[in-house]
C-alpha positions in Angstrom: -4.8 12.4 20.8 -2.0 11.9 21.8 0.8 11.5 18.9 4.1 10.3 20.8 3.8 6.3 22.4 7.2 6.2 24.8 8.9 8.7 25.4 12.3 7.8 27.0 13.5 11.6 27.8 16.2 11.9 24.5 13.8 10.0 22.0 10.3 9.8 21.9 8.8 6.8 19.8 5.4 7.6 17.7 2.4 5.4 17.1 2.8 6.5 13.4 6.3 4.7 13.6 4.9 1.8 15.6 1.4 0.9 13.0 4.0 1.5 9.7 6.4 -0.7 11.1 4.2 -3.3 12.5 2.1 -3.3 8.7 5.6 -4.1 6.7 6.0 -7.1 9.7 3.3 -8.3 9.5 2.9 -8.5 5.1 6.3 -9.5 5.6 5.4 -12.6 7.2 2.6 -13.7 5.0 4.6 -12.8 1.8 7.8 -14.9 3.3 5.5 -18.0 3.5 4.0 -17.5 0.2 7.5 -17.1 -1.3 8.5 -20.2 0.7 5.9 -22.1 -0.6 6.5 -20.9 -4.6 10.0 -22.1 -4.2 11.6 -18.3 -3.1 14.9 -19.3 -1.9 15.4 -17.3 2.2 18.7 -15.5 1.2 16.6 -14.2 -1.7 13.5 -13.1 0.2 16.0 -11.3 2.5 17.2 -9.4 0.1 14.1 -8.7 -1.8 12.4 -7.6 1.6 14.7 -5.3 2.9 15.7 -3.7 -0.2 12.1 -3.3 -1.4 11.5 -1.5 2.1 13.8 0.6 1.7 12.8 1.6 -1.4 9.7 2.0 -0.3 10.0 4.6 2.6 12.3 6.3 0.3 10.1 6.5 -2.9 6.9 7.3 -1.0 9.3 10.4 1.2 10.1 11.5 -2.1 6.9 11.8 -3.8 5.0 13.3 -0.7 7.5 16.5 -0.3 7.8 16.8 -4.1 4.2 17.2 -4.3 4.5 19.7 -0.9 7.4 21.2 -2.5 7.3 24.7 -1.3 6.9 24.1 2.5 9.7 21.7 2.4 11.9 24.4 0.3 11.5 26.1 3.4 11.8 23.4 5.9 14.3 21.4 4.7 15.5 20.2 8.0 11.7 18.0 7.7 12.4 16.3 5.0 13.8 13.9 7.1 11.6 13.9 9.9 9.1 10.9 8.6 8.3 10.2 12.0 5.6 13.2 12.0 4.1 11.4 8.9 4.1 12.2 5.0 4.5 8.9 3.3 2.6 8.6 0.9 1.7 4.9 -0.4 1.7 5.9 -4.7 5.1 6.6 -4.2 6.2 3.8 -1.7 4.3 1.5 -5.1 6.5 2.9 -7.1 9.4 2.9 -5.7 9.1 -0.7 -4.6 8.0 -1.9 -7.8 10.7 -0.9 -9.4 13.5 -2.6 -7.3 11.2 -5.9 -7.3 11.8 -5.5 -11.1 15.0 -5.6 -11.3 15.2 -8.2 -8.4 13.1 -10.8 -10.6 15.8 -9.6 -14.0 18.6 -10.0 -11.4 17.4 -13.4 -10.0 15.8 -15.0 -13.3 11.7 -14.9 -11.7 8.5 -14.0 -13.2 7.9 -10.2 -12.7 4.2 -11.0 -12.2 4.3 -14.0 -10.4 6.4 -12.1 -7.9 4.0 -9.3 -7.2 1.2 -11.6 -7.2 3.0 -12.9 -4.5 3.8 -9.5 -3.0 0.8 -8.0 -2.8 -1.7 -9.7 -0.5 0.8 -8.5 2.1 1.1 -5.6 0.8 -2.6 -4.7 1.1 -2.8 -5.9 4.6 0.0 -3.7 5.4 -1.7 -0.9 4.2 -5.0 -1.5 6.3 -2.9 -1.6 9.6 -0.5 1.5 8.2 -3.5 3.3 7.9 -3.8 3.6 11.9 -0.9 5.3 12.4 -2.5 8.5 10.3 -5.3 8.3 12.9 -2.9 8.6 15.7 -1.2 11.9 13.3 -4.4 13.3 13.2 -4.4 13.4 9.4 -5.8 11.7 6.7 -9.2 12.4 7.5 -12.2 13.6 5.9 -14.6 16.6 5.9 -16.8 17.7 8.6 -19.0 16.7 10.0 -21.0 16.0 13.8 -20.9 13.5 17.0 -24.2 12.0 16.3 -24.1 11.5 12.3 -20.1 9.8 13.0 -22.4 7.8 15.8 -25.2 6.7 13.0 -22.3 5.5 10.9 -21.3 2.8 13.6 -18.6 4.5 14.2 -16.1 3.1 17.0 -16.5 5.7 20.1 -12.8 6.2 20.3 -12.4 6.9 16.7 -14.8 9.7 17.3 -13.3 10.9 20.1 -9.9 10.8 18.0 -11.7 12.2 15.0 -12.5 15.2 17.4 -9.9 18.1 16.0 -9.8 21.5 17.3 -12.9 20.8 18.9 -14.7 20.2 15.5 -15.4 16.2 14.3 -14.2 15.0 10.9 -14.8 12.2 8.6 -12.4 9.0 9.6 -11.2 8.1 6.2 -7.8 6.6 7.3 -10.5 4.2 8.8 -12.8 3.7 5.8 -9.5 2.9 3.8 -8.6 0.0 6.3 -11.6 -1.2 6.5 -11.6 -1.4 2.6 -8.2 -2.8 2.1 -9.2 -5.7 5.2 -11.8 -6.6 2.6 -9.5 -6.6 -0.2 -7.0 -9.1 1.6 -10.2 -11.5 2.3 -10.5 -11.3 -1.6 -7.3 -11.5 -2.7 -6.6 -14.7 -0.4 -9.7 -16.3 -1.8 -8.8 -15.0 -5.9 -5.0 -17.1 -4.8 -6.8 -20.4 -3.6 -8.0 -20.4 -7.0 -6.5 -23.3 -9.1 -7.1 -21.7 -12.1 -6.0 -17.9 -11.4 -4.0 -16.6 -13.6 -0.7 -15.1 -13.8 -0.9 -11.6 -12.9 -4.7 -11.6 -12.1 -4.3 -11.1 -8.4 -2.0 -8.1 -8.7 -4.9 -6.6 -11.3 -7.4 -7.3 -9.0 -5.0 -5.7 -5.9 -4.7 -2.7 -8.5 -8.5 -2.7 -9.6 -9.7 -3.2 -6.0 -7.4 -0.6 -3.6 -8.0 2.0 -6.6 -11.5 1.7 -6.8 -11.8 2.4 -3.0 -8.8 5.2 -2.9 -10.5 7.2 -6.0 -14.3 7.2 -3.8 -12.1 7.9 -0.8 -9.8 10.5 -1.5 -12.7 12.8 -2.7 -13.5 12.8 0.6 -10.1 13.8 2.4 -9.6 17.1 3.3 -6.0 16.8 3.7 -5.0 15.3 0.0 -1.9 16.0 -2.1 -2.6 18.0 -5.4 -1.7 19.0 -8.4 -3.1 22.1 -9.6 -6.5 21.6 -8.9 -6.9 18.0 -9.0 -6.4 15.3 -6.6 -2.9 13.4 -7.1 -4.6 10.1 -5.8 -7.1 10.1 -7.5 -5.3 10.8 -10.8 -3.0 7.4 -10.5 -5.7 5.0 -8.9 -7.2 6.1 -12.4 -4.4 4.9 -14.4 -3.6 1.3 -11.6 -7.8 0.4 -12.3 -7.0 0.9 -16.0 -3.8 -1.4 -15.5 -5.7 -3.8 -13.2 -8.4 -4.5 -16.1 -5.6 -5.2 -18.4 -4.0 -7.9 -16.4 -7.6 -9.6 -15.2 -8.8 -9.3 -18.5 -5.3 -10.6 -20.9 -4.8 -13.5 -19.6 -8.3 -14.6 -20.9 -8.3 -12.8 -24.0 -5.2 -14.3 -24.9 -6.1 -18.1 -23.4 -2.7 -17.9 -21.5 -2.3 -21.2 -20.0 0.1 -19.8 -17.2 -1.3 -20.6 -14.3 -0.3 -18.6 -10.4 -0.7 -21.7 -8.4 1.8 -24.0 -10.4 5.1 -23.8 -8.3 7.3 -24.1 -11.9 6.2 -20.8 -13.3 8.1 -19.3 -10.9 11.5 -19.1 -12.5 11.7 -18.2 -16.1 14.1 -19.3 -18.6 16.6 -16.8 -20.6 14.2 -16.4 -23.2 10.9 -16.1 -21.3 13.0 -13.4 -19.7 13.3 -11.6 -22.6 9.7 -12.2 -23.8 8.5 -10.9 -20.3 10.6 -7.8 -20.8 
């Protein structure tokens, strides 16, 4: 497989580069015309998109060397090098999350209106990041053969791409994309929803991508640990906890707040305070 898609002589571009760019495109798009349509002003999305990118790529950099601290101690020239891969997304969350919080304090919006907004692009983005790991050869599972990767309906040229050192693994960049494509259908249907909730479709993005991750990522061969356990699958523990929480409170507490209700957008000074 081959990892480099142009290569002009004194730069070579990577597919890796090409599939994480084209995934923040294209959730930028559908999150622009959702924030377009809950009143988002465009100078505002500007800033919130670019800034929450950069974030992003910076936050998930940092948390993939810190958690492969020793061979970038050593390699320090690497760190920068993101074209070869390491992002990893928990950290890119993160990171994000927090400059979209102090975006919605700094522009007077509702912290969880925002990231309902937010992340039925984000997901989307995720599923079509995901290729670029196949391209990488990483991000894959353990091993196995031609004909059980065949049974599984498995695409031929994924196989072929699966096809390491002359041994075939488990494709779980492509079970992931094909789990977070299912999660976009649902989230899109959970919005059209006139009666969704305030912060219901982020716990159901949260509930949904960490239910798949956690199954997933006991799979990959390839994950980021601490100690002896999983980092993954330690936080999409603690995201399904926090998705519950948000599906569920809103019901509990009979919140009348509803997503689709284009004034629930801004907040006042003192829902600002209440929210905080």
């Amino acid at each position: 497989m081959d990892r480099v898609a142009i290569d002009l002589g004194f730069i070579q571009i990577y597919w890796y580069s090409i599939f994480i760019l084209l995934g923040i495109l294209v959730a930028a798009i559908l999150i622009y015309k959702e924030c377009k349509k809950q009143g988002l002003k465009s100078e505002e999305f500007t800033d919130l998109l670019f800034n929450t990118v950069v974030f992003g790529i910076i936050g998930a950099r940092i948390y993939y060397v810190l958690f492969n601290f020793s061979y970038y101690w050593n390699n320090k020239i690497e760190i920068l090098e993101i074209w070869h891969g390491g992002l990893a997304i928990h950290g890119g969350l993160l990171f994000g999350a927090l400059y979209v919080l102090h975006f919605c304090k700094k522009h007077k919006l509702n912290k969880l209106k925002l990231m309902d907004m937010i992340v039925v692009g984000v997901i989307i983005g995720q599923a079509i990041g995901r290729w670029g790991n196949f391209f990488n050869g990483e991000a894959y599972g353990p091993l196995t053969t031609y004909a059980a990767l065949k049974q599984n309906l498995i695409p031929e040229f994924i196989i072929k791409g699966m096809k390491i050192l002359g041994q075939y693994y488990e494709p779980t960049f492509y079970y992931e994309s094909l789990w977070n494509i299912n999660g976009f259908i649902i989230l899109l249907l959970a919005r059209s929803r006139k009666k969704i909730k305030i912060g219901q479709i982020t716990g159901i993005y949260f509930l949904w991508y960490s239910i798949g991750r956690m199954y997933i990522e006991s799979l990959r061969a390839d994950s980021l640990m601490l100690k002896n356990f999983k980092v993954a699958q330690i936080v999409s523990g603690i995201l399904i906890i926090v998705g519950l929480i948000l599906i569920i409170k809103p019901i509990i507490k009979k919140e009348d707040k509803l997503y689709n209700n284009k004034s629930t957008t801004r907040t006042s000074d003192y829902e600002e305070d209440m929210i905080s």
